[in-house]
C-alpha beads as a LAMMPS data file, in Angstrom:
LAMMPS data file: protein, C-alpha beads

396 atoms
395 bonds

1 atom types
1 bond types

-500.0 500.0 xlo xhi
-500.0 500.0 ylo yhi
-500.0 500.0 zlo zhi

Masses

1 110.0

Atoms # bond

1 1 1 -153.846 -40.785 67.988
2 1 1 -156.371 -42.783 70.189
3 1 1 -153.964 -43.614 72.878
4 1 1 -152.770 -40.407 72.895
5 1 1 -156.174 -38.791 73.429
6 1 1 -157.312 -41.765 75.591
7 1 1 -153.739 -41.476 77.633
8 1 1 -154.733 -37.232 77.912
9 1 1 -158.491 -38.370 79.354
10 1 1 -157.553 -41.080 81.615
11 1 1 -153.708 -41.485 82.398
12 1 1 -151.857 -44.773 82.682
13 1 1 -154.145 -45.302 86.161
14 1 1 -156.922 -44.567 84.096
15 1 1 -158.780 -43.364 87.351
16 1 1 -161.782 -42.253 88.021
17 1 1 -163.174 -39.361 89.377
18 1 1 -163.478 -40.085 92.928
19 1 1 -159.566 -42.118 93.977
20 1 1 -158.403 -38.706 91.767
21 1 1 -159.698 -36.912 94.639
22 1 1 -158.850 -39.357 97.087
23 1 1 -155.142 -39.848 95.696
24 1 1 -154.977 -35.670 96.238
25 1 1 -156.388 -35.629 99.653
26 1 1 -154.148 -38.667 100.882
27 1 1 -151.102 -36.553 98.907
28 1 1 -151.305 -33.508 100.377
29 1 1 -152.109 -35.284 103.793
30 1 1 -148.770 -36.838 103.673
31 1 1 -147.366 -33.013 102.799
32 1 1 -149.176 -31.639 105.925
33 1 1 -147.189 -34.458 108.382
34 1 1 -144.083 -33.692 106.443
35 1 1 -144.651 -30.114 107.780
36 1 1 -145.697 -30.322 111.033
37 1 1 -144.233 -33.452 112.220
38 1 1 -140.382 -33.159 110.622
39 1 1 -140.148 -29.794 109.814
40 1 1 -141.967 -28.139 112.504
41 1 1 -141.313 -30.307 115.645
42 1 1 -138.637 -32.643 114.982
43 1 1 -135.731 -30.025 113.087
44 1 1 -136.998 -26.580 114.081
45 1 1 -137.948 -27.505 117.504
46 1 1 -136.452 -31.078 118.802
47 1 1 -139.324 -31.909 120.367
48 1 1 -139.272 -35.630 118.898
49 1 1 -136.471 -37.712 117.238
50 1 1 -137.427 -39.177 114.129
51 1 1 -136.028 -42.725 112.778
52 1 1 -133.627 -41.829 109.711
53 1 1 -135.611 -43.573 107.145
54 1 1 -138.850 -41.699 108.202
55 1 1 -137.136 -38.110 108.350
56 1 1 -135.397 -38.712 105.096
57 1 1 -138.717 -39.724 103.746
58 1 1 -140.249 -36.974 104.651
59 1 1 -137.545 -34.702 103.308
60 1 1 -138.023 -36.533 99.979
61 1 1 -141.660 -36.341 100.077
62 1 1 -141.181 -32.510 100.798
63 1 1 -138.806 -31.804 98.139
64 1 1 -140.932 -33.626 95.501
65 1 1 -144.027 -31.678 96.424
66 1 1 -143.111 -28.212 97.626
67 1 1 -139.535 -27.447 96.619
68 1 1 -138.915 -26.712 100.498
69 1 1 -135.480 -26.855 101.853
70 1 1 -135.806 -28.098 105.413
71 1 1 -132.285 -25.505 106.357
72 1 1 -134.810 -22.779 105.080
73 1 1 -138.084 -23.481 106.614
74 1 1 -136.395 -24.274 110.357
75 1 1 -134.448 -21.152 110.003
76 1 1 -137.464 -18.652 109.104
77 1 1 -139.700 -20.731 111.466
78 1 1 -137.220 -20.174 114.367
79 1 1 -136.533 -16.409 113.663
80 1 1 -140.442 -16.184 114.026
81 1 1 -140.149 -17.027 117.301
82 1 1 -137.282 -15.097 118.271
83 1 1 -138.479 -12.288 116.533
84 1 1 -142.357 -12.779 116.988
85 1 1 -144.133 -9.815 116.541
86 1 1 -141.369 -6.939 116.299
87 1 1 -139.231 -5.752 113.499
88 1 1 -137.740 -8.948 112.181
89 1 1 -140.743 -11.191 112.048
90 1 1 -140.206 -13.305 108.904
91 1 1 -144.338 -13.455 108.494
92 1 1 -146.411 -11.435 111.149
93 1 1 -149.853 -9.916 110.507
94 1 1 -149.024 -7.359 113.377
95 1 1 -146.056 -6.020 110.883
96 1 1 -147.045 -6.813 107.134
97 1 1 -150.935 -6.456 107.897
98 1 1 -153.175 -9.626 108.231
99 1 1 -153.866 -9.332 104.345
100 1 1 -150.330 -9.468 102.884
101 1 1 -149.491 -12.705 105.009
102 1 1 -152.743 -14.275 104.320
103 1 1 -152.392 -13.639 100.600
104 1 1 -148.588 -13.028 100.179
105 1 1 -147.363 -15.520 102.999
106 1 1 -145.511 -17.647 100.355
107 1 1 -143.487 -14.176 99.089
108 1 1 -142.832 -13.678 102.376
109 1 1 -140.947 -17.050 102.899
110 1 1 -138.885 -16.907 99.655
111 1 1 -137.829 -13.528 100.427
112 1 1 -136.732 -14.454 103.761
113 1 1 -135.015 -17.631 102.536
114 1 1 -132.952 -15.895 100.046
115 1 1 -131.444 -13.888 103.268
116 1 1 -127.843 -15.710 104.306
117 1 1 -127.732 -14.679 107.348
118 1 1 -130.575 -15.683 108.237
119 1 1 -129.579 -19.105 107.160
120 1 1 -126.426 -18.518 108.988
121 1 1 -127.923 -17.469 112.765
122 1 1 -131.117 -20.024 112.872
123 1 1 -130.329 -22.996 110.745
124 1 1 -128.228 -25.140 112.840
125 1 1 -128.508 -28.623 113.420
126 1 1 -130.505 -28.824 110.034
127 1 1 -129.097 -32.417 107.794
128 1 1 -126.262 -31.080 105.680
129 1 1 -125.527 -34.860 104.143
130 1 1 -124.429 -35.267 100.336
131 1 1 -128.032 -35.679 98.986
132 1 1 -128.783 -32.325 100.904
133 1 1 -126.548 -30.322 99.247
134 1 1 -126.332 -32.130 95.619
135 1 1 -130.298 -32.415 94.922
136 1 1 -132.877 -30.860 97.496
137 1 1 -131.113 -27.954 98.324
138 1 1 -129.181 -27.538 94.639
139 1 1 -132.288 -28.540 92.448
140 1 1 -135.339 -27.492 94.516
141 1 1 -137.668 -26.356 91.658
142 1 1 -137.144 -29.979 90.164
143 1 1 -138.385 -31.837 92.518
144 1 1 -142.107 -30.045 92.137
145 1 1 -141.615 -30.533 87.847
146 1 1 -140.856 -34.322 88.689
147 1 1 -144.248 -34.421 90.517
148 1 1 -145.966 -32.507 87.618
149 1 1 -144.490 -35.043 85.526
150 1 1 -145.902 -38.089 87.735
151 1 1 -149.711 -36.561 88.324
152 1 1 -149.992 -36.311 84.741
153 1 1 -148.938 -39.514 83.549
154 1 1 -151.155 -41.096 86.406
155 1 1 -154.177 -38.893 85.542
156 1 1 -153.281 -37.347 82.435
157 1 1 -154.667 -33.787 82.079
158 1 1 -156.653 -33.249 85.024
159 1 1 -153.342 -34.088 86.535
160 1 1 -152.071 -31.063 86.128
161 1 1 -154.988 -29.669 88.469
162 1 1 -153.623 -32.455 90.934
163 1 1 -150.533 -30.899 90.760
164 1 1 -151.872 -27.056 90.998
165 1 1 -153.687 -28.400 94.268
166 1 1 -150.722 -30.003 95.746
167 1 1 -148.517 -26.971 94.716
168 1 1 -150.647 -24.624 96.786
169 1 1 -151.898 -26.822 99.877
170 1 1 -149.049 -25.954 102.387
171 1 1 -148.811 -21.829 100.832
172 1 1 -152.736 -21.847 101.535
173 1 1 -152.806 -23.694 104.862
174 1 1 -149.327 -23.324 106.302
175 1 1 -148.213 -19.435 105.109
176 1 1 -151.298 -18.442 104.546
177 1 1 -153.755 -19.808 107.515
178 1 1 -151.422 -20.443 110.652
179 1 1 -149.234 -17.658 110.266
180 1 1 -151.576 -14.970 109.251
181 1 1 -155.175 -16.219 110.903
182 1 1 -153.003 -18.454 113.783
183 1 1 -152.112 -14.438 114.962
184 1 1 -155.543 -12.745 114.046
185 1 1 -158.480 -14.880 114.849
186 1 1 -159.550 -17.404 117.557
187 1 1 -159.173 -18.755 121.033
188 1 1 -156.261 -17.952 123.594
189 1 1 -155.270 -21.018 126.205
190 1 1 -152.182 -19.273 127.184
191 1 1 -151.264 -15.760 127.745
192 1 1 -148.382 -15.683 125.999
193 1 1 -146.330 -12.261 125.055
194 1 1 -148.060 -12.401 121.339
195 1 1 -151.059 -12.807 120.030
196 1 1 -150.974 -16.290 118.553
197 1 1 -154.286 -17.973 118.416
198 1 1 -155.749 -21.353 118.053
199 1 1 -157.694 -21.168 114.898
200 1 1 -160.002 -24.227 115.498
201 1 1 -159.882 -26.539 118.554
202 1 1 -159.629 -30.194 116.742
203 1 1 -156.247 -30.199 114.471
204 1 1 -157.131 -32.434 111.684
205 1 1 -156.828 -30.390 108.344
206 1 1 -153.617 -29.041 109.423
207 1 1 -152.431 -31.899 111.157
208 1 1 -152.595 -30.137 114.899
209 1 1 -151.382 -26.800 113.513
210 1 1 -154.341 -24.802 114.134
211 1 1 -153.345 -25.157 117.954
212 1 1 -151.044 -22.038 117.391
213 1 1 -151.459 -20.443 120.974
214 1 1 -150.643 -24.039 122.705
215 1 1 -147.652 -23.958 120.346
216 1 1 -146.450 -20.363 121.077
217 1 1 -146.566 -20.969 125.242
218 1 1 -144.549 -24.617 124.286
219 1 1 -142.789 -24.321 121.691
220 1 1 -140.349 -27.343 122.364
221 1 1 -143.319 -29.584 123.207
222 1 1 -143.870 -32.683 120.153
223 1 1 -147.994 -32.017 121.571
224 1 1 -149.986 -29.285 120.405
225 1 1 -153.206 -30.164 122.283
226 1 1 -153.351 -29.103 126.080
227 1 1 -157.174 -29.191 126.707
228 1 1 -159.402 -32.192 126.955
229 1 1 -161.404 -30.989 124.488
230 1 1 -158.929 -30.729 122.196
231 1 1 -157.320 -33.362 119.026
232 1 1 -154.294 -32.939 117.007
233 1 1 -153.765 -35.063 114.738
234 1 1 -150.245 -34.826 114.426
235 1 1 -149.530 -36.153 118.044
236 1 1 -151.522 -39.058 117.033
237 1 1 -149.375 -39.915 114.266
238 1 1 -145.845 -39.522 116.198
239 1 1 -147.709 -42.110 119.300
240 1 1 -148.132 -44.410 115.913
241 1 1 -144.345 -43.886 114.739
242 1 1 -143.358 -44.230 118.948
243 1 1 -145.524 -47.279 119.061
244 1 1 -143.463 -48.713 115.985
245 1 1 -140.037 -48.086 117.023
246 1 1 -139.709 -44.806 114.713
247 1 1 -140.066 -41.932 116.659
248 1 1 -138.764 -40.449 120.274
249 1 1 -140.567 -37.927 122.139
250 1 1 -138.000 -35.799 123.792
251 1 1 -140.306 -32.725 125.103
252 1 1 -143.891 -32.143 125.972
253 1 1 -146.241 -29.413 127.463
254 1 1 -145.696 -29.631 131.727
255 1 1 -148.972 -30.529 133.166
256 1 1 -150.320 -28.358 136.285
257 1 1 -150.111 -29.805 139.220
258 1 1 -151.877 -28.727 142.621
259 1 1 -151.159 -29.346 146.069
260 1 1 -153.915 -27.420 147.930
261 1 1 -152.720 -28.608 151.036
262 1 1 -149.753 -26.377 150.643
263 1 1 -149.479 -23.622 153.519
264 1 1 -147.123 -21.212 151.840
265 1 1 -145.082 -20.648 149.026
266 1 1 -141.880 -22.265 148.568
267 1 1 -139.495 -23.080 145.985
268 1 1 -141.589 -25.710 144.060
269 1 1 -144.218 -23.080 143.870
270 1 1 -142.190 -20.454 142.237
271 1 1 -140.871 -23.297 139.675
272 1 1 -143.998 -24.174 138.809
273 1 1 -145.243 -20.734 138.741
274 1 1 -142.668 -20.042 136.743
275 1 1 -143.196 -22.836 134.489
276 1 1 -146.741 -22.097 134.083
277 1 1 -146.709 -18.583 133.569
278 1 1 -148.774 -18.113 130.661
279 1 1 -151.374 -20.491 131.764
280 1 1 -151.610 -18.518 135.334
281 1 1 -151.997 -15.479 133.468
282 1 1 -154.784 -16.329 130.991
283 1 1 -156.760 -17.298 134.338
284 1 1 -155.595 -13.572 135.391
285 1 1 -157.206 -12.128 132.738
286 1 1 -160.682 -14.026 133.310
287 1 1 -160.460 -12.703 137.375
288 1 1 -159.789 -9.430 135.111
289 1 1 -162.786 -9.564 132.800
290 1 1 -165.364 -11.257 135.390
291 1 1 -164.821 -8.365 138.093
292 1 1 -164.918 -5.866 134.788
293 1 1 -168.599 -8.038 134.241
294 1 1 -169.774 -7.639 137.685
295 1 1 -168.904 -3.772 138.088
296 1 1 -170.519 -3.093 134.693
297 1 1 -173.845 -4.844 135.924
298 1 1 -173.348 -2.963 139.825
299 1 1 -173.419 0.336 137.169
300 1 1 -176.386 -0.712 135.247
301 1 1 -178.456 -1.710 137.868
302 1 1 -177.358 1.941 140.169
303 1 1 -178.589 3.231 136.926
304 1 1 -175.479 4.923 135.526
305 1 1 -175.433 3.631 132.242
306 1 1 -172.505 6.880 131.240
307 1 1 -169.886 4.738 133.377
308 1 1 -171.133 1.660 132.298
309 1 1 -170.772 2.174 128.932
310 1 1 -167.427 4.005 129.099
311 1 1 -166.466 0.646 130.816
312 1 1 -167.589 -1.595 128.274
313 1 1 -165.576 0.640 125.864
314 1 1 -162.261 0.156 127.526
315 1 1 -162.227 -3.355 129.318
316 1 1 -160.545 -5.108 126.600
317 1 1 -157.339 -2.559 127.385
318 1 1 -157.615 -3.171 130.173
319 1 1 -155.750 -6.602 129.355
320 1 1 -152.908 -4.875 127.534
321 1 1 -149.932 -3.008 129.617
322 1 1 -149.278 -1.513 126.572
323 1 1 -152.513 0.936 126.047
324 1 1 -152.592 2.963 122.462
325 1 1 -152.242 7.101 123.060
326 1 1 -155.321 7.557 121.986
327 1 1 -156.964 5.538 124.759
328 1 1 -155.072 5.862 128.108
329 1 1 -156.660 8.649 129.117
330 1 1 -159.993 6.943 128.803
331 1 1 -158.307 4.421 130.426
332 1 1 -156.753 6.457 133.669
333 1 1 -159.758 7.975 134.433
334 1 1 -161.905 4.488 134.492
335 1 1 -158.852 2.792 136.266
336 1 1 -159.089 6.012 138.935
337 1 1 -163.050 5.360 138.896
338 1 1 -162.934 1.975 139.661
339 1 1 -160.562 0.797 142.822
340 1 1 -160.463 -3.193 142.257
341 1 1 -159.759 -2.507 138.474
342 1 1 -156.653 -0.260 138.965
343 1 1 -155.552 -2.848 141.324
344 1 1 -155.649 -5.852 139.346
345 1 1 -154.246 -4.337 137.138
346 1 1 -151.497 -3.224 138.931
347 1 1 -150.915 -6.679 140.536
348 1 1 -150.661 -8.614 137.233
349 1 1 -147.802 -6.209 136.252
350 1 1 -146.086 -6.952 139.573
351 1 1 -146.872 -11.070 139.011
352 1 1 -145.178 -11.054 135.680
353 1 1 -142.357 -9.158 137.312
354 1 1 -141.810 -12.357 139.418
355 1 1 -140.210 -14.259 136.582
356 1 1 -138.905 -11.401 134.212
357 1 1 -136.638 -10.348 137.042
358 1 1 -133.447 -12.682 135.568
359 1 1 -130.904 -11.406 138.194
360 1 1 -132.897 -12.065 141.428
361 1 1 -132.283 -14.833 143.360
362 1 1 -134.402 -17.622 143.952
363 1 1 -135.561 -16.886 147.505
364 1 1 -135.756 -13.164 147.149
365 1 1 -138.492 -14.482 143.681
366 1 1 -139.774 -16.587 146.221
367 1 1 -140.274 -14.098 149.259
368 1 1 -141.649 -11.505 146.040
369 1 1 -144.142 -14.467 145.474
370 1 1 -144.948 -14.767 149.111
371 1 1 -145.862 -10.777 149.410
372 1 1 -147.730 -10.738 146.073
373 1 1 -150.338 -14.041 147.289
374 1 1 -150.540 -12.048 150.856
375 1 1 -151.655 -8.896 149.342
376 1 1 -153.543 -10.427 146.950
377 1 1 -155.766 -12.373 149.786
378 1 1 -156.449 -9.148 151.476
379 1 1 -157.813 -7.166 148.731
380 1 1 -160.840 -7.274 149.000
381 1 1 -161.542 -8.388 145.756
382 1 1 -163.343 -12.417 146.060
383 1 1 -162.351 -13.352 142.443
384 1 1 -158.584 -12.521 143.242
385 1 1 -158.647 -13.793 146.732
386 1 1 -159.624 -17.487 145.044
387 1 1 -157.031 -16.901 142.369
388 1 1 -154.514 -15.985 145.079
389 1 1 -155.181 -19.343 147.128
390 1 1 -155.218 -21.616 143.461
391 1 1 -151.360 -19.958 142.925
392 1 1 -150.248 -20.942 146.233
393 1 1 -150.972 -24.900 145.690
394 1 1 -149.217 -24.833 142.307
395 1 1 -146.785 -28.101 142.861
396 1 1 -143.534 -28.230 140.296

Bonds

1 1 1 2
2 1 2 3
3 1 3 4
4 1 4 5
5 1 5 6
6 1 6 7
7 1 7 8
8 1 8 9
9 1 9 10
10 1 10 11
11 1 11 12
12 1 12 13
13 1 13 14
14 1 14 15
15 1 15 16
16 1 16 17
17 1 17 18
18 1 18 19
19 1 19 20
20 1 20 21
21 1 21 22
22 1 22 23
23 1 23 24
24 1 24 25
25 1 25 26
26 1 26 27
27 1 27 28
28 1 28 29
29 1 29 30
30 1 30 31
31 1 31 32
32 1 32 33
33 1 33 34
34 1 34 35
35 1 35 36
36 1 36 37
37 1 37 38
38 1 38 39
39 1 39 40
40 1 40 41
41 1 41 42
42 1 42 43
43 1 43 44
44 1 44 45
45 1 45 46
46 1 46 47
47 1 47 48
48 1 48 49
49 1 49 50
50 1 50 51
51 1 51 52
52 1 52 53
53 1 53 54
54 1 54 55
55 1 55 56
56 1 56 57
57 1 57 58
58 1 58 59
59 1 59 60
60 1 60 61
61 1 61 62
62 1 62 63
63 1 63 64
64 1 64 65
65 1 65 66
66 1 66 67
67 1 67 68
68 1 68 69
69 1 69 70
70 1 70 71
71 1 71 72
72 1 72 73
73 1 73 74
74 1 74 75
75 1 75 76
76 1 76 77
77 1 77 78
78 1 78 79
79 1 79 80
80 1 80 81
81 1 81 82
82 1 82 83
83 1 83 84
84 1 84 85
85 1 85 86
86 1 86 87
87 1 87 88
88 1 88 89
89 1 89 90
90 1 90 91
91 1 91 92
92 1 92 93
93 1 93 94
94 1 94 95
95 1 95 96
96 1 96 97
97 1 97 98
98 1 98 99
99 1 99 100
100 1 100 101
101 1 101 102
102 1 102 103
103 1 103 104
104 1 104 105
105 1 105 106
106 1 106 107
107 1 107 108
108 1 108 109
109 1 109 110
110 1 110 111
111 1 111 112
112 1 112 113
113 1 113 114
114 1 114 115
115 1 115 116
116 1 116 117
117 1 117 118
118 1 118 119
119 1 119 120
120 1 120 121
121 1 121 122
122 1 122 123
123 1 123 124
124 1 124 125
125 1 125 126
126 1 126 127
127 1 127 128
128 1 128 129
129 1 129 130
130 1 130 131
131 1 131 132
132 1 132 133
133 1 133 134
134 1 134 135
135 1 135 136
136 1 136 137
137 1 137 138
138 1 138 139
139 1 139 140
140 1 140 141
141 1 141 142
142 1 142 143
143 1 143 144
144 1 144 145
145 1 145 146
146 1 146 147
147 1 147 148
148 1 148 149
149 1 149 150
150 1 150 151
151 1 151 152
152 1 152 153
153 1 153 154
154 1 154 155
155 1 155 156
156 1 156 157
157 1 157 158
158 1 158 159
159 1 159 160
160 1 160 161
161 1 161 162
162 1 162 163
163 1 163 164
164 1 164 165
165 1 165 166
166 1 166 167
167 1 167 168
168 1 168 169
169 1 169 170
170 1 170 171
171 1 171 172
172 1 172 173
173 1 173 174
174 1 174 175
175 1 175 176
176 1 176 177
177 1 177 178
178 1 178 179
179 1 179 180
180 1 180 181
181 1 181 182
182 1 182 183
183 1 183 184
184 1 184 185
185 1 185 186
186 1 186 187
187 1 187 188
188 1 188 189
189 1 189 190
190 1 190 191
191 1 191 192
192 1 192 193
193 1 193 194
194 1 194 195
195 1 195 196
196 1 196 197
197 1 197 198
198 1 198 199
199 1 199 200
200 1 200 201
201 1 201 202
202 1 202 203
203 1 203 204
204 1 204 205
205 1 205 206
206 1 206 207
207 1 207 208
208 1 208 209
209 1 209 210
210 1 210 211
211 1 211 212
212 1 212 213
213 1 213 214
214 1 214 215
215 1 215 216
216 1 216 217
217 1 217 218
218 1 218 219
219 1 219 220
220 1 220 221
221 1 221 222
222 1 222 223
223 1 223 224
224 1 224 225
225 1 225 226
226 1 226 227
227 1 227 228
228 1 228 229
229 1 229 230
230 1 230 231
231 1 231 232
232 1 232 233
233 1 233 234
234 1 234 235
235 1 235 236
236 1 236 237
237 1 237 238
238 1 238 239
239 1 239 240
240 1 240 241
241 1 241 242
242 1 242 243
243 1 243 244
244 1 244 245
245 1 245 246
246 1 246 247
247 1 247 248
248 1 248 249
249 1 249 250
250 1 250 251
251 1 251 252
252 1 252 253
253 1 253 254
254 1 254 255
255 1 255 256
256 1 256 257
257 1 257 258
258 1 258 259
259 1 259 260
260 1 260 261
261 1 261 262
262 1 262 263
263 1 263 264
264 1 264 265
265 1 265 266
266 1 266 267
267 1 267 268
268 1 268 269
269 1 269 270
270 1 270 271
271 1 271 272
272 1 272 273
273 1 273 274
274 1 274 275
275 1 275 276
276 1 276 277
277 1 277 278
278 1 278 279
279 1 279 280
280 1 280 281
281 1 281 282
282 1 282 283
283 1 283 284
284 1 284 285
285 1 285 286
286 1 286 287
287 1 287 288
288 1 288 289
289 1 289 290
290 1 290 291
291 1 291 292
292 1 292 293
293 1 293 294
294 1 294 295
295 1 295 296
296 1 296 297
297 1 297 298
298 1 298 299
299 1 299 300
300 1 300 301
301 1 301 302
302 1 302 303
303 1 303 304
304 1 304 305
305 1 305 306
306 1 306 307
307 1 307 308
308 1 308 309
309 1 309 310
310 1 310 311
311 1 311 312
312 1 312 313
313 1 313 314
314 1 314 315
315 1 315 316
316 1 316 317
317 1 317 318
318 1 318 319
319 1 319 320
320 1 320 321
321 1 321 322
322 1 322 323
323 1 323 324
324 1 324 325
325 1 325 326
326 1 326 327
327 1 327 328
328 1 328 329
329 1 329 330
330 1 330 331
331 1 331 332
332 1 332 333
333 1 333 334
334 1 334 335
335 1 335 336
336 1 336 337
337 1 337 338
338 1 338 339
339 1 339 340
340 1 340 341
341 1 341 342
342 1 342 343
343 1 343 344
344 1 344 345
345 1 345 346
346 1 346 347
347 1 347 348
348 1 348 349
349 1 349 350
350 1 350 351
351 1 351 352
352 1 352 353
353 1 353 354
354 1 354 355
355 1 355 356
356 1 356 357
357 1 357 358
358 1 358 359
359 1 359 360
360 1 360 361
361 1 361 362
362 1 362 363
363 1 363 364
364 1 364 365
365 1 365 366
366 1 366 367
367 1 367 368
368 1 368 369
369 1 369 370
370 1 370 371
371 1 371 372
372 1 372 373
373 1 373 374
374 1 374 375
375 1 375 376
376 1 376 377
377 1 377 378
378 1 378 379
379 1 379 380
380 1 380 381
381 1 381 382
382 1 382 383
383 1 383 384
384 1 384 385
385 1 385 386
386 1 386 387
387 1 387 388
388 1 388 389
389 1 389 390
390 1 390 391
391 1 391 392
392 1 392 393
393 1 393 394
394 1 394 395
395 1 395 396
């Protein structure tokens, strides 16, 4: 009786308070890699080519503390993308509501998982080997019961709260945080054609994850961070596993490169324009809200605060091509008000024409480019003039 109640206190490790805590950080640290490094950019994304005794690991280590089939999880992750935002999005605030992801994000995934065909149409290239189909993918609620099972003979009871916190870690951080707050809250570096966010700027809980915007404009790249300012872990890990013969970077984020010295547009310019799209846009839209800034204070200071108000209303649609019924006729009449603002916005529809038009050739894109830069530097407009001359110099 006094083993057994000293073997329900303690555990065989007989640990104390603080390595329990530091056993479930370091666990669910190791769950957090297995996510973002394997799942997310090595098998959903091929951005890096893991060594097959660290990828199986991390399938292992997945199965044993999730129950996550890696054919699942690449297949809903890639449908996210191809679907982002419209009807078909496995897990996207802008369809369920930012609640029922952030609180249901884990129903979300299971119900997805259990469709074949999605399965079928995004899980390709996913390991398919014997132990695939005989244990992870055959026994997958097993594999969390065997970890049950080893947290409480390590810790004995409050093992079981071990367990509960490594059960929900990645349904918290992963379903929960970067799919429902990654698209609701925070800081855009890219323009891209969604509204994915980066939640914080240093990737450390989530392993780099919370850079959801840099991920969303390069999806293929094995980096997250783009910005000096910013730290994800995760890369720092995969230069660890490069360093140590384990890993293979196959695709990162393009850097821009400028050649001001550049007296027209040519080809390399359109490629890099191109290439850089979403970056080049995001500057847009700061020309866009700066000249919005200045004409608000011009209004204030003429002493029409009606205008400048009605302004201050509508700038952030200004952004969107898009603009809600109930606001575009707020939003002709301003755009009709103001000269510069109906032509900016006018021009960045006609810039992101240059690279949705598929079926143009290269030198008519080019020629398009050409015009857009020469109209562009005789506007008028100082903010877009400088913006005009930066676009010319991009260099491929």
């Amino acid at each position: 009786m006094d083993f057994l109640l000293s073997f329900l206190s303690n555990g065989l490790a007989d640990a104390s308070w603080w390595q329990i805590i530091a056993f479930t950080l370091v666990a669910t640290h190791v769950t957090i890699l297995a996510v973002t490094i394997y799942l997310h950019r090595s098998q959903a994304h091929r951005g890096l080519d893991l060594h097959p005794a660290v990828a199986h690991f991390f399938r292992f280590w997945l199965w044993l503390t999730t129950g996550m089939v890696t054919k699942e999880w690449v297949s809903i992750h890639r449908k996210h993308h191809a679907r982002c935002e419209r009807e078909g999005d496995p897990h996207s605030p802008m369809v369920f509501g930012i609640g029922k992801v952030f609180f249901q994000g884990a129903e979300l995934y299971r119900a997805e998982a259990s469709n074949p065909e999605t399965l079928e149409k995004f899980g390709h290239g996913t390991p398919n080997d014997w132990v695939e189909r005989n244990v992870y993918s055959r026994f997958t609620w097993q594999g969390a019961g065997l970890m049950m099972i080893i947290d409480v003979l390590l810790f004995g009871a409050i093992g079981l709260t071990v367990w509960a916190v490594q059960m929900i870690w990645i349904p918290f951080w992963a379903a929960g945080v970067v799919n429902g707050i990654g698209h609701y809250w925070g800081y855009r570096n890219y323009a891209s054609p969604d509204t994915s966010r980066n939640v914080f700027p240093w990737g450390i809980v989530i392993g780099g994850e919370e850079l959801h915007n840099n991920h969303h404009a390069y999806a293929s790249s094995a980096r997250f961070s783009t910005k000096w300012y910013e730290f994800d872990l995760g890369w720092w890990y995969i230069r660890l596993f490069e360093v140590l013969g384990l890993a293979k970077v196959k695709k990162v984020a393009p850097k821009v490169r400028l050649h001001h010295s550049k007296p027209a547009v040519d080809l390399e310019t359109l490629q890099a324009v191109i290439t850089h799209r979403y970056e080049i846009m995001a500057r847009y839209a700061d020309v866009l809200k700066h000249v919005c800034h200045d004409e608000i204070q011009r209004l204030k200071a003429a002493s029409d605060s009606t205008q400048a108000a009605v302004l201050a209303r509508v700038r952030a649609l200004l952004h969107h091509d898009e603009v809600p019924d109930a606001h575009r006729s707020e939003v002709d009449t301003v755009l009709a008000d103001h000269r510069s603002l109906a032509l900016l916005v006018e021009m960045r529809r006609e810039l992101a024409k240059i690279w949705d038009r598929s079926s143009a050739s290269s030198e008519q894109l080019m020629r398009d480019l050409q015009d857009w830069c020469n109209r562009a530097q005789q506007s008028g407009i100082a903010r877009l003039e400088e913006f005009s001359a930066r676009l010319r110099s991009y260099a491929a």
